[in-house]
Structure formats: structure tokens, C-alpha cells
N, C-alpha and C positions, 0 to 999 in steps of 0.2 A: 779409775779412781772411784772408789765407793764412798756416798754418806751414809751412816747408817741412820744418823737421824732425821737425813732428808732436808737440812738448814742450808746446803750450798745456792746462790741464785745462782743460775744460769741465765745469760741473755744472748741475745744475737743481737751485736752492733754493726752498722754498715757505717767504712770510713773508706778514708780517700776519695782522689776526684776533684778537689776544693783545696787551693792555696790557701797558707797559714791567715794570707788578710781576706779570704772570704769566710772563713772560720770564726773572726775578729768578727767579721762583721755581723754573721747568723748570732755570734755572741749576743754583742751589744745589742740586735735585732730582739732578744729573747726576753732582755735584761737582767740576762746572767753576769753577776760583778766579778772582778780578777782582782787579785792581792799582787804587790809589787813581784812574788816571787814565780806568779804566772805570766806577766808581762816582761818580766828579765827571760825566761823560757822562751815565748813567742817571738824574742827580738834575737834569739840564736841562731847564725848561720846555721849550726847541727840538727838545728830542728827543721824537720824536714818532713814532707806530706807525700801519700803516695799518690799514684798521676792516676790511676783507673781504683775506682769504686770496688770494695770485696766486701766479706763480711766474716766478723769474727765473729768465734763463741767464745764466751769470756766466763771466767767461774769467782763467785765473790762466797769468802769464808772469812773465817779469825783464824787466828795463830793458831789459837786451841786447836781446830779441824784441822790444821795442818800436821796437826800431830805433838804440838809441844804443850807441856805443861805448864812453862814460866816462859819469861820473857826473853827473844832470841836477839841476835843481831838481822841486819840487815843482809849479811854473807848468807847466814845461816837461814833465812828462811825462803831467800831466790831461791841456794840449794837445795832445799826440801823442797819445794814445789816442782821444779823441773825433774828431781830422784820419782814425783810420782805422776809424771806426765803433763805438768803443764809449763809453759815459758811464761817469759815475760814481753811485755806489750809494746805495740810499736808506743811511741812518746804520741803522738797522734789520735789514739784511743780515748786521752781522757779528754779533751773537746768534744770530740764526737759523743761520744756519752753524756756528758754533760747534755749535749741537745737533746737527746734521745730517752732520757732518764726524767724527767722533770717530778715526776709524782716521789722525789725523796722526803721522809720522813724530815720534819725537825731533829737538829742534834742537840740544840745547848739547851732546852728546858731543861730545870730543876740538876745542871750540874755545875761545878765550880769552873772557872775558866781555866786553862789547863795550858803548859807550857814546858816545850821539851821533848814533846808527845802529841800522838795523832788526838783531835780533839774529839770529842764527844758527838757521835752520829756522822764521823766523817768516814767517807772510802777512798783508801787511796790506790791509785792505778802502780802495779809493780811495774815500772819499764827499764830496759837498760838507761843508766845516766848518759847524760851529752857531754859531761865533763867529770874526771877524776876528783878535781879541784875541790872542795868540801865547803868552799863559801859558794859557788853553784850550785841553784835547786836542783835537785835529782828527780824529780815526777812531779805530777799531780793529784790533787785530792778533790775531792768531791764533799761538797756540803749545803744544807740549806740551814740559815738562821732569820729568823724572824719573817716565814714566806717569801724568802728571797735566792733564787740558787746562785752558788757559789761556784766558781771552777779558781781554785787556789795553787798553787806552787808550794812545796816542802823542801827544805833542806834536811838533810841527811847526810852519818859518815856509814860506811861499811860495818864499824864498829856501834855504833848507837845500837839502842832496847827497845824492840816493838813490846806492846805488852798483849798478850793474852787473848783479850777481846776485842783489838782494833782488826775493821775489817778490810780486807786486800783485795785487790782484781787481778787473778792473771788470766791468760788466753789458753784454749785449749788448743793443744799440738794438734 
């Protein structure tokens, strides 16, 4: 997969090794705050860590770089990513990142609060869902508002509209 303009981050994050409550813990340790829909997450038998330490490359872009011009579903843009070599993230990725990430920009200066939709300066981790169900969050996102980092939970259907400029994490194969 080529950028041409050279905008994809690339990082190497190291996860597993650490139960969900020692995750909880380096959280609160950091004082990284959670939204109900990252604590409904954390409290999922489905969520699940893995036992020995690895590490991913992970690639963060916008819709656009993915190749679309307007806004896709949530089917639609897993499937473009994986058509151009990359998956999606174990559910586990976005804690770990969240530790590992701390220097994120501000999101919400100078934009309108925003509802329905990834918010302003957030990344969200593309992972397979824990649950089909549509009132279960399907991942997490990443944000910092007012010097504070975020690790939050999203709801999503398959059918919803990413837009354009919201930016995704998938892993490289």
C-alpha cells in the first residue's frame, strides 16, 4: 500500500501480556478517562487480551486515503482496507494505544460538538465487533479534550456513514 502523499502514521504498538483489569488499572494510573461505552466494552466476557506480549504495526489514515470520495458505510470501508492489505485490530489495540500514544493533538478547539459522527480530532481503532447487536459498542476511539486523554467506546451499525476526514487505525497484515 502506497501514500503518495506520505499522511499515513505508521506506529509500532506492543499489546498483550496484561489482563483487561491490569489495563483498567495503567488506565486510571495515567488518568486516562473512559465513557460508559468503553466500560460496557471492558466488562465483556468477548473481550479478551492476549496472554504473551507482540507487537503491531498499525496504519492510521482518513476515508479519503482509503480511496473514497464521500462518505462510506462501516461494511464498506473494513472491506477496502483489508482489499488493500490491511485487517482489522485485535479490540485490545485501543488501550494499549491509548498508553502508548499520549502526545494526541487536541480535537474539540474551535469545532461545533458533533453527534452521530466520529468527533473532531478523534481516531478510531477499526476492530472486529464483540457483538452483532447494534446497541453494543463495536470499538474504540481515541481522543484528548481539554489536556485530558480519552479512551472512549463508539456505537455503530454496519450501515452508518463514516465521513471523509475521520481518521481509522487498522493493523498491517
Amino acid at each position: 500500500m502506497t501514500d503518495p502523499n506520505g499522511d499515513f502514521v505508521r506506529r509500532t504498538v506492543s499489546v498483550g501480556g496484561q489482563s483487561k483489569h491490569q489495563l483498567l488499572a495503567q488506565l486510571a494510573e495515567a488518568g486516562v478517562e473512559l465513557n460508559e461505552a468503553a466500560r460496557i466494552l471492558f466488562s465483556s466476557d468477548k473481550f479478551t487480551t492476549l496472554s504473551a506480549r507482540q507487537s503491531l504495526v498499525t496504519v492510521e489514515l482518513t476515508i479519503q486515503q482509503l480511496g473514497f470520495a464521500q462518505g462510506v458505510t462501516t461494511s464498506e470501508m473494513h472491506g477496502k482496507a483489508v482489499a488493500l492489505g490491511l485487517r482489522l485490530a485485535p479490540i485490545e489495540l485501543g488501550p494499549h494505544l491509548r498508553l502508548q500514544y499520549v502526545d494526541q493533538p487536541e480535537g474539540y478547539v474551535g469545532f461545533p460538538v458533533t453527534e452521530h459522527r466520529a468527533p473532531p480530532g478523534s481516531i478510531a481503532v477499526a476492530s472486529a465487533p464483540l457483538s452483532d447487536d447494534d446497541a453494543f459498542p463495536k470499538g474504540f476511539y481515541l481522543r484528548r479534550i481539554k489536556g485530558t486523554l480519552w479512551l472512549r467506546g463508539y456505537w455503530c451499525s454496519e450501515a452508518d456513514q463514516w465521513d471523509i476526514a475521520d481518521r481509522i487505525i487498522f493493523c498491517q497484515s
